[in-house]
N, C-alpha and C positions, 0 to 999 in steps of 0.2 A: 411427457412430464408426469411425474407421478400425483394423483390426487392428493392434495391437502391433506391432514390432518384435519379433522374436528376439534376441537377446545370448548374447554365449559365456560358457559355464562361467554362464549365470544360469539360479535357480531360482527360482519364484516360492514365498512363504511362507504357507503355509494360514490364516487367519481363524479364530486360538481357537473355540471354541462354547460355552464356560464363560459364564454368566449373567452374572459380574463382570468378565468382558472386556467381555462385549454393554456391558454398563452406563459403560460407560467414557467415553461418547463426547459428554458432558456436561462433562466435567473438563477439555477442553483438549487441552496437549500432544499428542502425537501415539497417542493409542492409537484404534486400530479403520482403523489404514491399514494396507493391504499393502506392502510396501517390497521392494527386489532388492538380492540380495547377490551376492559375486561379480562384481561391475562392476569391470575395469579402467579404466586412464586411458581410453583408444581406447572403450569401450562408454558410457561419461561422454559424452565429447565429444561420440559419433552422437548418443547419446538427450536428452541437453539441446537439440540442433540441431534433433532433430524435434519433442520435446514429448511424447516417450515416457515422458521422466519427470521430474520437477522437484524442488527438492531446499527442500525446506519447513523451516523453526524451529517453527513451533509452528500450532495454529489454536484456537477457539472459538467456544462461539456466543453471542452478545450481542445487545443492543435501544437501539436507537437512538442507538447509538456511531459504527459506521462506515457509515451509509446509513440508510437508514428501514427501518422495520419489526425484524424478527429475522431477524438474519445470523448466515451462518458466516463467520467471516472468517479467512482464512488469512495467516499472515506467510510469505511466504518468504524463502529465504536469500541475500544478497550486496545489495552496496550499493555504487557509486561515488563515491557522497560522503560527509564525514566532519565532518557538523553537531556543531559543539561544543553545543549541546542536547541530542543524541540521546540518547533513551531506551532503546534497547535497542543498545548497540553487541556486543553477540554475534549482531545478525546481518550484518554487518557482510562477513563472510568465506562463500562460498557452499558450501567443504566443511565448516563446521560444520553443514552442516542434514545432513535427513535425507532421503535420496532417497526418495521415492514414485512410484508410478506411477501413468499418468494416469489407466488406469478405476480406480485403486482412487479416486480423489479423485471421481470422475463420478458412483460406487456412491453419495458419502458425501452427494452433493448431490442425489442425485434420492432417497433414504433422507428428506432433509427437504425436499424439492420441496414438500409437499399444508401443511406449517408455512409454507413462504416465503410461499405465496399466502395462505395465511390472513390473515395480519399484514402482508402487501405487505411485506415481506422480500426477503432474497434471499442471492449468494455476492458476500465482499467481498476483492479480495488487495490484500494492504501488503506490508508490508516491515519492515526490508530496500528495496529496491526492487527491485518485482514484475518489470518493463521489461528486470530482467537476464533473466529467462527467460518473453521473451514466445509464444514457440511453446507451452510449457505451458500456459499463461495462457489464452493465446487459444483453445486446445481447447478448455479448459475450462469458458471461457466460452460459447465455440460450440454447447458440448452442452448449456448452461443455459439459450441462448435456446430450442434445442427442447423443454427439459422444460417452458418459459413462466416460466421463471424470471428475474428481475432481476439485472442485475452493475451492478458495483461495483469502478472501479479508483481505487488510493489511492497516487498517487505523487507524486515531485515535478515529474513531466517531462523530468527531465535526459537521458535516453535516448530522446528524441523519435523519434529517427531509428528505431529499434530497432521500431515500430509501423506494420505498412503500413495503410491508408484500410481495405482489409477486416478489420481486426482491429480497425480504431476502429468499425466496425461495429455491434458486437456488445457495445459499452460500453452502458450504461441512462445510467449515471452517473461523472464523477472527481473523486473529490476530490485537489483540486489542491493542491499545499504552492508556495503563491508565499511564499518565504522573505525574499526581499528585492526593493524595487524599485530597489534602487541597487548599477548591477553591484561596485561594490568593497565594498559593505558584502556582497552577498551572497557574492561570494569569499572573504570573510573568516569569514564562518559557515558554509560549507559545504564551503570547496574548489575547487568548482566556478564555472561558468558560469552565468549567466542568463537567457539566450536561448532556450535547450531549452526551458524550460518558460514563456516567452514564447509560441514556433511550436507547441509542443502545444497550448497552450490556444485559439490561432488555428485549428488544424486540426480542434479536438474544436466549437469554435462553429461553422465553414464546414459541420459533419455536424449542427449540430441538438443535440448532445448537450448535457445538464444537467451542471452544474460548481458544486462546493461549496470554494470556497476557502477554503484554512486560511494563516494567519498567524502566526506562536511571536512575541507581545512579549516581550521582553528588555529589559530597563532596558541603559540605556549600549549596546546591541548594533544591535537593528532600530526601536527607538520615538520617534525623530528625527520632528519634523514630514515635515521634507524625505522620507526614505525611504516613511514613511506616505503622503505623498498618491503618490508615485511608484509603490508600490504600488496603490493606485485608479486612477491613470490605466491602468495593465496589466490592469489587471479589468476596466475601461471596455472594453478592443479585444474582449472576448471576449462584448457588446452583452449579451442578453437571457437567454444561456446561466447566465450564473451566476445561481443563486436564492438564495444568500446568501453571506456573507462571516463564517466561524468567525475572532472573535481567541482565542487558548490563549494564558495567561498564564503564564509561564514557572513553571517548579515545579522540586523537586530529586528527583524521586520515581526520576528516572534514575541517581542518582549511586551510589546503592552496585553496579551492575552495571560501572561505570566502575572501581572500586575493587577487585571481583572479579576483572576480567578484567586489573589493574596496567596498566590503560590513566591517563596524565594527563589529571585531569578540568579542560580550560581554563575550567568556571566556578563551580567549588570553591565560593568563597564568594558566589558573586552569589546577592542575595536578587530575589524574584518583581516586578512592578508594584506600584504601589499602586494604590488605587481611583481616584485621581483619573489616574494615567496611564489604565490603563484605560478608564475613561471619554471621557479626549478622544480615543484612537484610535478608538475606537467610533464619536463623533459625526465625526470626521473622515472615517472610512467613509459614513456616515451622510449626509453633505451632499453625498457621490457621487452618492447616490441608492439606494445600498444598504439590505438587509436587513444587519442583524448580530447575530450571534448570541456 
């Protein structure tokens, strides 16, 4: 790993030794990470640039949520786009996280390196989207493939560009959020563009790497025939890479952080799929040629 950076006016913060600090590191949220204070704007700027440190929402460790086996999976902070779905819109903005630096996160992964193997696990980053701070990322990952450790990227793609061929490297796996196959419908749920994460998923199948595509049904939003098989056809370019196709069936379990935060929640009252929507985008995938889960 390469030495730190130095930063002005930063001090690094000592690592409790209280038993109920140790014990923390099961619960989540951010405890048992070193973080820097004292960072102006300008020392921000350098150490997001090089990946000296990255500015995290929350992490835990989980089984068979975000990749196989038991993961840690970390959220970090900022996002580009502004999915009327979104479940966690506090991460949404990248100085609401919390800055970490990058050995204290590398300690936290080779701390469970000898668990990841046990269980074929591993380190999983979301978001937010992870892509805004891929020099962090990618360290991080870099130093997981030396422990033999499994990664795991969990985005939508949309900052395709933001990931050089050596940083797709060092992916195991992505799970992809193809949100929409139809660029105006995805505009309309996300904001953004669709092609990002078209060319990512091109770039991640030209490296070989495994792709788990995720889908959000939404009644009246993405569960159109038309959008759905357009969707399949964009999984089809990505040929043998993908090994399945997750549909998530819309839910409201995001809306009271929407209400917290006096953000308008554009889908207040939409209720979830029914079983038989469900169902036929399933078999729709399904007549792809697809696994679906």
């Amino acid at each position: 790993m390469e030495e730190a950076a130095e930063f002005r006016a930063t001090r690094r913060h000592m690592l409790k030794e209280s038993k109920t600090y140790a014990s923390q590191t099961l619960m989540g949220g951010l405890s048992g990470f070193e973080s820097p204070i004292g960072l102006d704007r300008r020392d921000r700027i350098r150490a997001l640039r090089t990946g000296d440190i990255g500015f995290v929402h929350s992490w835990d460790i989980n089984t068979s949520v975000d990749g196989p086996g038991t993961r840690m999976t970390v959220f970090m902070s900022g996002c580009p786009l502004r999915c009327q779905y979104c479940q966690n819109p506090d991460t949404w903005k990248m100085r609401d996280g919390k800055p970490v630096y990058l050995e204290a996160m590398i300690k936290k992964v080779e701390r469970y390196a000898d668990l990841f193997k046990a269980t074929k696990g591993g380190i999983t980053f979301s978001g937010g989207e992870s892509m805004m701070q891929p020099a962090f990322v990618s360290r991080v990952f870099r130093a997981a493939k030396e422990m033999g450790v499994h990664t795991c990227l969990d985005t939508s793609g949309f900052l395709n560009r933001n990931y050089t061929d050596e940083m797709i490297d060092d992916i195991d796996l992505c799970l992809l959020d193809v949100k929409s196959g139809d660029p105006e419908t995805y505009e309309k749920v996300t904001g953004g563009i669709l092609q990002p994460t078209i060319d990512f998923g091109r770039r991640l199948a030209a490296k070989g790497k495994k792709i788990w595509v995720r889908f959000v049904l939404v009644p009246g939003l993405t569960d159109s025939e038309e959008n759905v098989d357009k969707v399949a056809r964009i999984c089809q370019e990505f040929g043998d890479s993908v090994e399945h196709i997750d549909v998530l069936p819309f839910h409201q379990l995001g809306r009271p952080k929407w209400h917290e935060l006096r953000l308008p929640y554009p889908l207040e009252d939409q209720k979830g799929p029914s079983k038989a929507c469900k169902d036929r985008v399933r078999e729709q995938f399904e007549s792809y040629g697809f696994t679906v889960y």
